[in-house]
N, C-alpha and C positions, 0 to 999 in steps of 0.2 A: 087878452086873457089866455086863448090859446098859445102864444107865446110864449109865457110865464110856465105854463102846465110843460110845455115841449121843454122849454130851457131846464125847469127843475126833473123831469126825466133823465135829461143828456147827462146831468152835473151826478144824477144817481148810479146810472150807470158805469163812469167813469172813475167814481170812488169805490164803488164792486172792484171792477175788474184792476183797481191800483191795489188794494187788501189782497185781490186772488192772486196777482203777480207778487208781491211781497212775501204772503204764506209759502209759498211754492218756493221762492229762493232760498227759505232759511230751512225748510223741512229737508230740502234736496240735496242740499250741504251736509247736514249730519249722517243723511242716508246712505251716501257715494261714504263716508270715511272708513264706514266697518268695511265697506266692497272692499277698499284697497288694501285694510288692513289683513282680509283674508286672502288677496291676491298675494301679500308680502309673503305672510308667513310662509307656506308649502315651500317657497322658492328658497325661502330660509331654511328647508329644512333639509330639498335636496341641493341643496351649497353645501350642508354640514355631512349631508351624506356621502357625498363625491370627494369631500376631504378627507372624511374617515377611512374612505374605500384607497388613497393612492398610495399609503403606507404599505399596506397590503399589496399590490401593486409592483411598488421598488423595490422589498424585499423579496419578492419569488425571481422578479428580473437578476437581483443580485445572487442568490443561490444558484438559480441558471450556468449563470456568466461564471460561477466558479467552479460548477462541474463540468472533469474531462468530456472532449470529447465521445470517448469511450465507455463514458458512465449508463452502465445497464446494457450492454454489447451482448450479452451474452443471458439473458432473462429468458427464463422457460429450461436454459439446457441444465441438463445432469451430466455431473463428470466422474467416473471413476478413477478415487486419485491414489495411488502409491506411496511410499514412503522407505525408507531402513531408519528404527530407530537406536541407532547403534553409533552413531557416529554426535554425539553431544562436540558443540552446543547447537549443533543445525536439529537434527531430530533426535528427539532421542524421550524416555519415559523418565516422567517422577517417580518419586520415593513409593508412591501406590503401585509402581510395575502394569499401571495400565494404562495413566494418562499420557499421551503423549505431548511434548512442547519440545518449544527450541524456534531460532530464527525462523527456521522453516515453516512451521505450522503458523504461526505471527504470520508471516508474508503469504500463507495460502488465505488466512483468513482476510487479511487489507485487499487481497485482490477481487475474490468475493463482495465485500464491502460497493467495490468501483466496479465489475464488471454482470455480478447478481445471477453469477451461477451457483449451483446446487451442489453439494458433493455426496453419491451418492449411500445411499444409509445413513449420510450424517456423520460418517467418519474414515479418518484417511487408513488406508488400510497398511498392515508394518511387516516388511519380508527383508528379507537377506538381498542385498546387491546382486548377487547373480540372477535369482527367483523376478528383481525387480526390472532386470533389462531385460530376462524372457517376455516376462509380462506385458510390457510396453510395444514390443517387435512382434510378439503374436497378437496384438489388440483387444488383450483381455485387461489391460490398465488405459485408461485415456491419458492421466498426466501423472509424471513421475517428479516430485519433488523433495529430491536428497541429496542435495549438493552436489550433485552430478556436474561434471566435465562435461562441458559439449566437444569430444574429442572426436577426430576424424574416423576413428571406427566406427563411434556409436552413431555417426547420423548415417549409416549406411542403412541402419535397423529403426530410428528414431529422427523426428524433428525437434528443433530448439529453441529455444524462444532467445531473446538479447538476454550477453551477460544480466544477475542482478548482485552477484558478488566477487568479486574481484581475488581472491584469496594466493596473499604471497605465502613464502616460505621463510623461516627464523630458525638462528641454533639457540637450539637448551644446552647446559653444561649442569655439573651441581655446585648448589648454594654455597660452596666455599671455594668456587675454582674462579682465581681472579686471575688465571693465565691467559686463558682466550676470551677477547670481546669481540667474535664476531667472526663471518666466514671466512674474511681475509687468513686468516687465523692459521684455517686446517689446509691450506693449497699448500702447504710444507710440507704434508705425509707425516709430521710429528706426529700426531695427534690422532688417535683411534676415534673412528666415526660410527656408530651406530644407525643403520636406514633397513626401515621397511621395504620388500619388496615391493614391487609392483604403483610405485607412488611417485609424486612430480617429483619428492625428496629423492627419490631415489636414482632416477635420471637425470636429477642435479647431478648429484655425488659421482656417478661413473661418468658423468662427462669432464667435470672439473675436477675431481680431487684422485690425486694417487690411488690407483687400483689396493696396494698394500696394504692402505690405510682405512679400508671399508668394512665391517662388520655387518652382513646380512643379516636381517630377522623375516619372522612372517607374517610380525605382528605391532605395531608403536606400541603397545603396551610390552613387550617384549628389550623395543629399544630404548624405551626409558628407563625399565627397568634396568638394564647394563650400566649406563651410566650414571643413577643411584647406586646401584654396587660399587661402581670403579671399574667395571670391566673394559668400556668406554670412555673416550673424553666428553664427549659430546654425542650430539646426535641433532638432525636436520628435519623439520618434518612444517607443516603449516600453522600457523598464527593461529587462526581459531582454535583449533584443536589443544593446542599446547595452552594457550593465554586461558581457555577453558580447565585445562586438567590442573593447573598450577591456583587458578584462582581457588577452585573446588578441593585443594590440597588430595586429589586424588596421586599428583606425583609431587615431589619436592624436589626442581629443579628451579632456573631459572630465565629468561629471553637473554641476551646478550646480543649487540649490533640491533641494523635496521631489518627491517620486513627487506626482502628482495627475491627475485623469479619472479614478479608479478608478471601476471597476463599471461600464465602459463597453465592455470587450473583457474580457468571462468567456470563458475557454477552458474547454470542455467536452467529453466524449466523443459523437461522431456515432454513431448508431446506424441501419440502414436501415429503413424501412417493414417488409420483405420480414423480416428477421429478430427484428422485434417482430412480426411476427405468426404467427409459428411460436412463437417462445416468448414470449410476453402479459406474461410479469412478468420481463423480463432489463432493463428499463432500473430497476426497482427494488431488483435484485439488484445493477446496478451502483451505484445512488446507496450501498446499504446498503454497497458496500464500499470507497466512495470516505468517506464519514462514518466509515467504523472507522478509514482508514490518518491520516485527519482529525485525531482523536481519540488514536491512539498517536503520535501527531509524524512520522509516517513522509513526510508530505506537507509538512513545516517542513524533516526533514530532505533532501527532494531540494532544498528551493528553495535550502535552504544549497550543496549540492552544485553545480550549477548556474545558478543564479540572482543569485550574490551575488557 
């Protein structure tokens, strides 16, 4: 009897504890599925976030990678900058008689753009050539940009920065003279020349052409005008200026032959004593950002604008 009672105990507790193992495997299953599912999700969310984020990422590397190295060289300074607006198409004023433009102001502004200096007042200030190279020599201008020559005199009084425009020399004649195409032309003394003094044209002319055959003035406006009269055949003076005066029908002449005397009037940026030596590496800084706008066309693009 006690047997019986022992044996149906054993058998009771053995089908307990098979139900409590059975209950436990199927509850603990469904219970582990949300864990996982909430362990999934977050890591789903920072995968989408780290994805979002490397676009962001390539693109600032990319803008990096395409600015000079020069870019922001000059952040914080003020510069006092100079001008003559008297010589179009480099500087010169519009129709208002007070804005100024021209290649010049364009390339003072792109260099600004690259180098994030200030100009001081906010505007470039406009004097006469001579006023403009005192200014420079006694360091009461910091940068001089007027198409300036960096010629052996002036860096006695002034620093320069690299050529940024190259500027040859062309003859004009008038629109009905199909005698002369070109300088070859006037090395015969034929032909009455008109030149300004004091200009590359004009130490062209005395060195190459017959003394007889030169007409001084004191003015290119003076020698254009000769040879719209007739009093001149011709006359000698630089590309931009003339491709300027003819396009603006300010004179009615025409270009005849090629550009030639390059590399004899480099226009470059004046810099003063006094401001190179407060900051030691600013004409480096400019060369570096005159070689970048160089280099993206930005400096093809004014001479189109401009120049042509």
């Amino acid at each position: 009897m006690k047997k019986k009672v022992i044996s149906v105990l054993l058998t009771t507790v053995m089908s307990a504890a098979l139900l409590a193992g059975c209950g436990s495997s199927e509850e603990a299953a469904p219970a582990a599925e949300p864990a996982a599912e909430e362990a999934e999700e977050p890591a789903a969310d920072e995968a989408a976030d780290e994805t979002a984020e490397e676009p962001a990422e390539e693109s600032t590397d990319t803008a990096d990678a395409d600015a000079p190295a020069c870019k922001g060289a000059l952040e914080g300074v003020t510069l006092v900058v100079g001008t003559s607006g008297t010589y179009a198409p480099f500087s010169y004023f519009a129709e208002d008689g007070v804005t100024l433009q021209g290649y010049d102001v364009d390339f003072l502004n792109a260099l600004q753009e690259v180098l994030g200096f200030e100009i001081s007042g906010g505007e470039i200030e406009d004097m006469d050539y001579g006023p403009l190279g005192t200014s420079l020599s006694q360091g009461q201008l910091d940068i001089g940009a007027a198409a300036l020559c960096a010629t052996d005199e002036r860096k006695k009084s002034m620093n320069f920065t690299d050529i940024y425009y190259d500027a040859g020399i062309i003859v004009a004649v008038a629109e009905d003279n199909d005698t002369i195409t070109g300088v070859d032309d006037l090395t015969s003394g034929e032909y009455t020349v008109a030149l300004q003094t004091g200009t590359i044209a004009y130490e062209y002319g005395v060195a190459n052409l017959p003394e007889d055959c030169i007409q001084a003035y004191d003015s290119q406006a003076l020698a254009y005008k000769a040879v719209e009269d007739g009093q001149a055949d011709a006359t000698i003076y630089d590309l931009p200026g003339t491709a300027y005066s003819i396009k603006t029908g300010e004179i009615h002449l025409k270009v005849v032959g090629d550009e030639f005397y390059t590399g004899q009037a480099p226009y470059a940026l004046a810099l003063s004593f006094n401001i190179c030596d407060k900051y030691p590496e600013i004409v480096d800084n400019f060369n570096d950002a005159i070689a970048y706008l160089s280099e993206s066309g930005k400096l093809d693009e004014l001479k189109a604008k401009w120049c042509e």
